[in-house]
MIPAZA-164352 format. One line per field, with one value per residue (C-alpha): residue number from 0; residue in three letters; x, y, z. Coordinates in steps of 0.1 Angstrom, whole numbers, plus 5000, padded with zeros to 4 digits. Each point is the difference from the previous one (the first is absolute). Layout:
REM MIPAZA-164352
resi (NUM,...)
resn (ALA,...)
X (X,...)
Y (Y,...)
Z (Z,...)
***
This chain:
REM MIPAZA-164352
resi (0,1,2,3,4,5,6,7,8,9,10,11,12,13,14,15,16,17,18,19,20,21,22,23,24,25,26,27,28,29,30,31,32,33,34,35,36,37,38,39,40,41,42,43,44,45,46,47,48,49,50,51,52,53,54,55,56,57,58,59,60,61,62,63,64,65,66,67,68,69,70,71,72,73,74,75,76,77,78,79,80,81,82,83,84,85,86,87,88,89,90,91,92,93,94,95,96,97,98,99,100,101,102,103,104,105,106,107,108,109,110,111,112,113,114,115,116,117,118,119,120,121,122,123,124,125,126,127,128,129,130,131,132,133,134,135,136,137,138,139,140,141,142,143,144,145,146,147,148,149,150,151,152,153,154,155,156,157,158,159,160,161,162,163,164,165,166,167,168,169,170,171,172,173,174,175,176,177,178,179,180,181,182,183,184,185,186,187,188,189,190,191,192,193,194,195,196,197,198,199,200,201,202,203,204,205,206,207,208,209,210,211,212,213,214,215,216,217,218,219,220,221,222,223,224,225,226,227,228,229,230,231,232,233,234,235,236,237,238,239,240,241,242,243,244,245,246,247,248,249,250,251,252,253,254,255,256,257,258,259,260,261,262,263,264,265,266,267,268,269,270,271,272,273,274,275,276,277,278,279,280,281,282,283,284,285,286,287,288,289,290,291,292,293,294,295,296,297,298,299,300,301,302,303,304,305,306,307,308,309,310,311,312,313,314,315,316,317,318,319,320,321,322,323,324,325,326,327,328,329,330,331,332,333,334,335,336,337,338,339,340,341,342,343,344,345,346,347,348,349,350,351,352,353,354,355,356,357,358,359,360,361,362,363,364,365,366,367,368,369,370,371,372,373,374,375,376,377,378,379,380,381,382,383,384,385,386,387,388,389,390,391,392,393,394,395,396,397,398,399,400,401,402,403,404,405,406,407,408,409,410,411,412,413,414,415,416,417,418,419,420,421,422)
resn (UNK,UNK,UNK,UNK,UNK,UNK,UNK,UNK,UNK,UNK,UNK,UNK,UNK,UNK,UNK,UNK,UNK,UNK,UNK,UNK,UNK,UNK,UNK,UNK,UNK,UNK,UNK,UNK,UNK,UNK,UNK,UNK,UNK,UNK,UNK,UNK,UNK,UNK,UNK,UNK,UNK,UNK,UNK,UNK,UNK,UNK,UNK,UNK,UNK,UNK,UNK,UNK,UNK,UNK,UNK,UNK,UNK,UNK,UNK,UNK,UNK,UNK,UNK,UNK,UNK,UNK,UNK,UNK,UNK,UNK,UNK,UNK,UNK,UNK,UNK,UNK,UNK,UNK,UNK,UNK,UNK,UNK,UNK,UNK,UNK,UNK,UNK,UNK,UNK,UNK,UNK,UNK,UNK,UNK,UNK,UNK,UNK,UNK,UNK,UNK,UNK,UNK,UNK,UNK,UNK,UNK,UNK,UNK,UNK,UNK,UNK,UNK,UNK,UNK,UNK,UNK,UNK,UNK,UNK,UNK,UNK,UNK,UNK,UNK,UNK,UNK,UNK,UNK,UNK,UNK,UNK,UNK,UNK,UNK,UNK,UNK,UNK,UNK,UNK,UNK,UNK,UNK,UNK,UNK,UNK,UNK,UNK,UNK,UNK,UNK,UNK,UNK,UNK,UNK,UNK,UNK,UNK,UNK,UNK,UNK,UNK,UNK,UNK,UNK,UNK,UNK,UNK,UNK,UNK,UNK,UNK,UNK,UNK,UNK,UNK,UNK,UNK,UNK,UNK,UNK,UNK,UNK,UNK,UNK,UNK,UNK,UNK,UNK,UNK,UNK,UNK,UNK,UNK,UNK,UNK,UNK,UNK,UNK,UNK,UNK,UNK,UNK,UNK,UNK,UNK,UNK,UNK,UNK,UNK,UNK,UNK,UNK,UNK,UNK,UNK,UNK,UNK,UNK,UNK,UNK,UNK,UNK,UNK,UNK,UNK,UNK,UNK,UNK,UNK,UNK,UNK,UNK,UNK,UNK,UNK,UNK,UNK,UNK,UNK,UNK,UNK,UNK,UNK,UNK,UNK,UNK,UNK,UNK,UNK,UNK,UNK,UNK,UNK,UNK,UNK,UNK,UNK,UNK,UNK,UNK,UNK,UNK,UNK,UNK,UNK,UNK,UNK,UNK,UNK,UNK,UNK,UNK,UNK,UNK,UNK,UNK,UNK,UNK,UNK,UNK,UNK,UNK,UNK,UNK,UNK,UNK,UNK,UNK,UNK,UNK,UNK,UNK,UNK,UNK,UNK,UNK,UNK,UNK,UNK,UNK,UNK,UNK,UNK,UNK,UNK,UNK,UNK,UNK,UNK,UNK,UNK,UNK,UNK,UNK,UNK,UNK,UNK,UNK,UNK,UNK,UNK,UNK,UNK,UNK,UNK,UNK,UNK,UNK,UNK,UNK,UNK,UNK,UNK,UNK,UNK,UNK,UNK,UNK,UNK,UNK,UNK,UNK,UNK,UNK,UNK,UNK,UNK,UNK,UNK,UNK,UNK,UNK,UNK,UNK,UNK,UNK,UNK,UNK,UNK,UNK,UNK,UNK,UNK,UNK,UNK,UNK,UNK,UNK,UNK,UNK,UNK,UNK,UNK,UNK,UNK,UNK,UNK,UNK,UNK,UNK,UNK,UNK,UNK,UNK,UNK,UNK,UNK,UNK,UNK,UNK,UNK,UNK,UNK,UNK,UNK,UNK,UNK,UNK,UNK,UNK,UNK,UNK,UNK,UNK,UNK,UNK,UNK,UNK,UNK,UNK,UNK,UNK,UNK,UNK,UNK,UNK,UNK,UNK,UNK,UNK,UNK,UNK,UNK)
X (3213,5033,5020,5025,4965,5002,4970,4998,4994,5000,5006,4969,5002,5006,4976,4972,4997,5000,4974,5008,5016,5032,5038,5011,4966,4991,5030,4990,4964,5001,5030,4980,4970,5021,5021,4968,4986,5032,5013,4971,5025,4988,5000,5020,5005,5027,4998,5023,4998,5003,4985,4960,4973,4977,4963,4988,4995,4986,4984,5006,5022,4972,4987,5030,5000,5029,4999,4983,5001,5012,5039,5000,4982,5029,5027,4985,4999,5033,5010,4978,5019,4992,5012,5035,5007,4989,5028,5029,5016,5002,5038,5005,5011,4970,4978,5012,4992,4967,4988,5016,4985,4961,5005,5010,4973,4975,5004,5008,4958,4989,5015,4988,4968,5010,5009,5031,5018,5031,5025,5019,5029,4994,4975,5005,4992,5003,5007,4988,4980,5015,5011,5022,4967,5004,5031,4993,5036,4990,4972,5014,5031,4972,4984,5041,5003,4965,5020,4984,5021,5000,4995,5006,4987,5019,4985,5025,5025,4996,4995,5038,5013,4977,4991,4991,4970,4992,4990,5029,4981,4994,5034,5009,4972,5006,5038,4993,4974,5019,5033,4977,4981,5036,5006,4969,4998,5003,4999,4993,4977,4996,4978,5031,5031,5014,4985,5019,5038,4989,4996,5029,5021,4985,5008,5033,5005,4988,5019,4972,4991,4971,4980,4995,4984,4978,4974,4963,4977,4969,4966,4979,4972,4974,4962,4981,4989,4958,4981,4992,5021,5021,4993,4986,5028,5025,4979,5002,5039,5010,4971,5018,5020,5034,5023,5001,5029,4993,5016,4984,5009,5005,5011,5030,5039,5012,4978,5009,4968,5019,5030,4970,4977,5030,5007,4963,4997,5035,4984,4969,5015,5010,4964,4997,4965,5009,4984,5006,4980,5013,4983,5011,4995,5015,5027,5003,5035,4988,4972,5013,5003,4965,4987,5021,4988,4960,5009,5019,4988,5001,4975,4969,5014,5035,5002,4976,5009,4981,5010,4973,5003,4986,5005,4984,5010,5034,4995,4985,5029,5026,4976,4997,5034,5030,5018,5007,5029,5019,5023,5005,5039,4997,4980,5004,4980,4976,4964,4983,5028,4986,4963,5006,5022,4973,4975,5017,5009,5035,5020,5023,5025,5033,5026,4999,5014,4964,4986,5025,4994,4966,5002,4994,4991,4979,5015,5019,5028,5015,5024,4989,4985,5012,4974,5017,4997,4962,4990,5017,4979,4967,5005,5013,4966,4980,5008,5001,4975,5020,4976,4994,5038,5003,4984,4983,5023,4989,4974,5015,4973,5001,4992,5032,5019,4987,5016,5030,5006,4989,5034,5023,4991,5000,5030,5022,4984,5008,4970,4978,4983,4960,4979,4964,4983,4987,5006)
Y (4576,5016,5023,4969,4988,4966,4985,4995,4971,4993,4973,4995,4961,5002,5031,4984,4971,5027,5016,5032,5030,5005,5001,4986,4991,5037,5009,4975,5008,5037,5000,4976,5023,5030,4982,4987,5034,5017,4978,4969,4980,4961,4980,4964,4972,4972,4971,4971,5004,5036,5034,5000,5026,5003,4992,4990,5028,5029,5029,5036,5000,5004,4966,4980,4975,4973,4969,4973,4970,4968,5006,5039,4985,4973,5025,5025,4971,4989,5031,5005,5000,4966,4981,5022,4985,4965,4999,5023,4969,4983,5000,5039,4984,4976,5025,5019,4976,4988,5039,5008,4969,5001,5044,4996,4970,5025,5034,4977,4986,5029,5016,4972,5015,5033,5012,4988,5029,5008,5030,5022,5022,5032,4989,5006,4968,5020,4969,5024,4970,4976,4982,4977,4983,4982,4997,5035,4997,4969,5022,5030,4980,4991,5035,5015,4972,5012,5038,5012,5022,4985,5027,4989,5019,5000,5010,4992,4972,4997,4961,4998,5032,4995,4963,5001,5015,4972,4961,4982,4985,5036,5010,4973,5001,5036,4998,4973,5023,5031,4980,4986,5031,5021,4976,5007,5034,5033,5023,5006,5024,5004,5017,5025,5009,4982,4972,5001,5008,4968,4977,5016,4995,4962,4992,5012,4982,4968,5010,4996,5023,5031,5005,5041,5008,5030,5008,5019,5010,4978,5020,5010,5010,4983,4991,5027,4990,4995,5024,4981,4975,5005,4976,5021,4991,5012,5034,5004,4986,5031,5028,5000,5027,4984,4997,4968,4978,4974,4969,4986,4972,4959,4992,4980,5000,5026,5025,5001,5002,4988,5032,5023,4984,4998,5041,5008,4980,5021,5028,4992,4993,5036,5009,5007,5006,4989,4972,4971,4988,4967,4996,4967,4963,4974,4978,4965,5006,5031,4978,5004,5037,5000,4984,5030,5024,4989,4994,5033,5020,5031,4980,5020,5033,5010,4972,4991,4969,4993,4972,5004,5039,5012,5024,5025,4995,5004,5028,5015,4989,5019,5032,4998,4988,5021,4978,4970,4977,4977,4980,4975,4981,4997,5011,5003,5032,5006,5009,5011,5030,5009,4998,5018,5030,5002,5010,5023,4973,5003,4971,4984,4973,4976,5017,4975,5008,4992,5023,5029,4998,5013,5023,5032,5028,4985,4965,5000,4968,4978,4977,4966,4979,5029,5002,5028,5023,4986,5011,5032,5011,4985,5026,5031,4990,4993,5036,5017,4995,5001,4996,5037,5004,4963,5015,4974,4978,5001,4974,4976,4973,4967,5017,5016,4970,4983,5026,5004,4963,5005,5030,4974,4969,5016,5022,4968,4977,5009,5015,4967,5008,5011,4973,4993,4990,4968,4972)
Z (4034,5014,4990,4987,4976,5017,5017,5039,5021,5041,5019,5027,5002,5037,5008,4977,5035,5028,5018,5019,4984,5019,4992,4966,4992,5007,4973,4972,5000,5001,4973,4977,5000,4991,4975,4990,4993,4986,4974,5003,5020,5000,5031,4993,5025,4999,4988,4987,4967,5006,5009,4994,4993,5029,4987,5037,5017,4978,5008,5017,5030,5024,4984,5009,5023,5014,4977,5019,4978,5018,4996,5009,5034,5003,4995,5027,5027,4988,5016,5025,5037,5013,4967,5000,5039,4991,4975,5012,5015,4970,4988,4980,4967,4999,5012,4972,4974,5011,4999,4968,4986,5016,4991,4960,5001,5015,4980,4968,5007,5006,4966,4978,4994,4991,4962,4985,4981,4985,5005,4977,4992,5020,5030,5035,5023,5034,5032,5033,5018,5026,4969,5024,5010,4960,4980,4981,4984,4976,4982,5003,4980,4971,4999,4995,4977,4977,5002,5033,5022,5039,5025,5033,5033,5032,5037,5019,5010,5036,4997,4993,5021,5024,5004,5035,4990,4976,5004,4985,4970,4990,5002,4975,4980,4994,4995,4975,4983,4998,4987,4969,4994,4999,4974,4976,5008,4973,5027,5041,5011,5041,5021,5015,4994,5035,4985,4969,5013,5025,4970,4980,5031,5003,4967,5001,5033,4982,4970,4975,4972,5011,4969,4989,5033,5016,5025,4998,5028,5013,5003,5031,4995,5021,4990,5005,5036,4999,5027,5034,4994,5032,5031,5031,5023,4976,4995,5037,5002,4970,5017,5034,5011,5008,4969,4983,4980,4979,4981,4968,4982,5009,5032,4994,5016,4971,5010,5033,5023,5030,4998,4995,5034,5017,4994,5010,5034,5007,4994,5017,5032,5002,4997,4962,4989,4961,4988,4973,4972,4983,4971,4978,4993,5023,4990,5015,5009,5025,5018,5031,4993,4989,5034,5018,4981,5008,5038,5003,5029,4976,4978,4995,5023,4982,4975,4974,4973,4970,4983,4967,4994,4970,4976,5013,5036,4984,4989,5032,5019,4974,5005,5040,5014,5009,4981,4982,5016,4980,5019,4975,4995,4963,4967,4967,4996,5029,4990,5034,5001,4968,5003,5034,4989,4969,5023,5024,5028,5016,4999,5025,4983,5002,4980,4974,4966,4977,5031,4999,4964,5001,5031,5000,5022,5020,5008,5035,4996,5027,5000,4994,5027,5024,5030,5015,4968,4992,5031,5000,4969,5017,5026,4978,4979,5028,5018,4962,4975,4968,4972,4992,4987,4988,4968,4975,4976,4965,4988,4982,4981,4987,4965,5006,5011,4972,4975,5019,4994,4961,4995,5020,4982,4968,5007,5004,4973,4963,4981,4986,4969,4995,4993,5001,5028,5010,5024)
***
């Protein structure tokens, strides 16, 4: 129970279908355990007749596993690569309907087996999934109805300032998601401040009413990483004596990869010994990228790419490199800088406003997309090793996240009175 006496629910219909731990899935699942643990927090999924109790998919985090039932295996090839370039020729508005139809159809099937339930005066129905995937709004509108409160998350809103980044169907689908949810919402809780004067500023640009609005902070605490878990050319890549940068995270346009090669092979023609480790999943939109990256003639010698890192070779990277660089054009909070600076790892990062949010002694900015300046650090970091006066940002874990977004949500939602439990 919180503070407010109301019972807690979260929103994991899209993170119930998805294997990997990464991004938003990363957020949902590590603030559903905590919630889980700290006021007994109940997972729900969507479904057309509204929100659902999740019976499916029991058991202690370590336990849980992607749902792979017929329409959760649909939905992931639905959005597999090859299936989103077969059909972005199709005309954008019919596009739009045929994936909003086949979606609701799909997470509607997959939340007919789970446990009807009804909400009450008081609870909490927190939407921080990729709730765009389904349309959230209509059972978040029957939970508010019952006398649930609607607590909306926000990340970001680069598909709308930033659409370049985005497939066109996203763009839509996600304007059309966040116009509804507005709509339904009791309050708006995003991942940084940026990210909430962005969406203050949006709405007021679009001249629609901002419910009570406010921000928390993600966690970053990694797995603890398992011993001999690190590949050997990686152990040999992070043992050598000439310092080493590294990039984490997918390898897509936002982030930038092709600023940050084009700043090293500057800075290798003049001889620089410093080396680059790109750690991150490929995206299908850098495939060409991808192939130069394999072919480089650095690859193997002053360039090393590893495109399934663990966690653990993670975390080797942020204890081993001279720094972190974070090149990327836009974020709505910007977790790598975090999980570096936690563990003592300089940082190297676009002035972005999410970014210059969390900096602190030991991030070095440049101005976005500026190879001059992100090569200019690479050599000040490559001739001067910075990490003994970078100092160590405070830890900041998910259990913490988790109660950070318990004060905010129940600072701007009226008290809801103590009740007994039950589902």
């Amino acid at each position: 129970m919180s503070a407010g006496g109301g019972r807690w629910f979260i929103d994991v219909s899209y993170t119930r279908t998805q294997h990997g731990n990464v991004g938003i899935t990363r957020a949902v699942r590590r603030l559903q355990d905590e919630l889980a643990v700290a006021v007994g927090c109940v997972p729900v999924v969507f479904h057309r007749s509204g929100f659902r109790r999740l019976v499916s998919q029991q058991g202690a985090p370590a336990q849980r596993t992607a749902d792979d039932s017929a329409a959760a295996r649909l939905f992931r090839w639905l959005n597999t690569d090859i299936v989103r370039r077969l059909v972005s020729r199709l005309p954008l508005a019919l596009l739009h309907r045929a994936w909003a139809w086949v979606s609701g159809a799909t997470f509607n099937t997959l939340g007919a087996r789970e446990e009807p339930m009804v909400f009450r005066a008081g609870d909490r129905l927190v939407l921080a999934d990729q709730s765009w995937n389904y349309p959230a709004w209509r059972a978040a509108l029957a939970a508010r109805t019952q006398g649930a409160s609607v607590v909306l998350v926000v990340y970001d809103l680069i598909p709308l300032r930033r659409p370049e980044f985005c497939p066109p169907l996203f763009t839509r689908a996600f304007r059309h998601w966040l116009l509804h949810m507005l709509a339904c919402s009791d309050a708006v809780v995003c991942i940084s401040a940026a990210t909430r004067d962005d969406l203050a500023a949006w709405c007021a640009q679009e001249k629609i009413a901002l419910p009570p609005a406010t921000h928390f902070r993600l966690g970053s605490d990694l797995p603890v990483a398992a011993a001999g878990a690190v590949r050997a050319g990686l152990a040999g890549f992070t043992a050598a004596t000439a310092p080493f940068f590294a990039i984490v995270g997918t390898i897509e346009p936002r982030k930038n990869h092709v600023l940050l090669l084009a700043a090293f092979e500057q800075i290798w023609r003049e001889g620089s010994p410093a080396r680059l480790l790109v750690a991150g999943r490929p995206h299908a939109e850098c495939s060409a990228l991808v192939e130069r990256l394999k072919g480089h003639p650095e690859q193997g010698r002053r360039l090393l790419t590893l495109f399934d890192a663990s966690d653990a070779e993670l975390a080797r990277a942020y204890e081993a490199c001279r720094a972190l660089v974070f090149p990327s054009l836009a974020e709505g909070f910007g977790l790598p800088l975090v999980e570096a600076r936690t563990r003592g790892c300089p940082v190297i990062a676009s002035d972005l406003p999410a970014l210059r949010e969390l900096a602190d002694q030991g991030v070095y900015l440049f101005r976005a997309n500026d190879e001059g300046g992100l090569a200019a650090l690479l050599r000040a970091h490559t001739a001067t090793d910075h990490r003994p006066d970078a100092g160590t940002m405070p830890d900041f874990t998910w259990r913490q996240s988790a109660d950070a977004l318990r004060r905010v949500v129940d600072g701007m939602l009226p008290p809801s009175p103590a009740q007994p439990s039950g589902h």
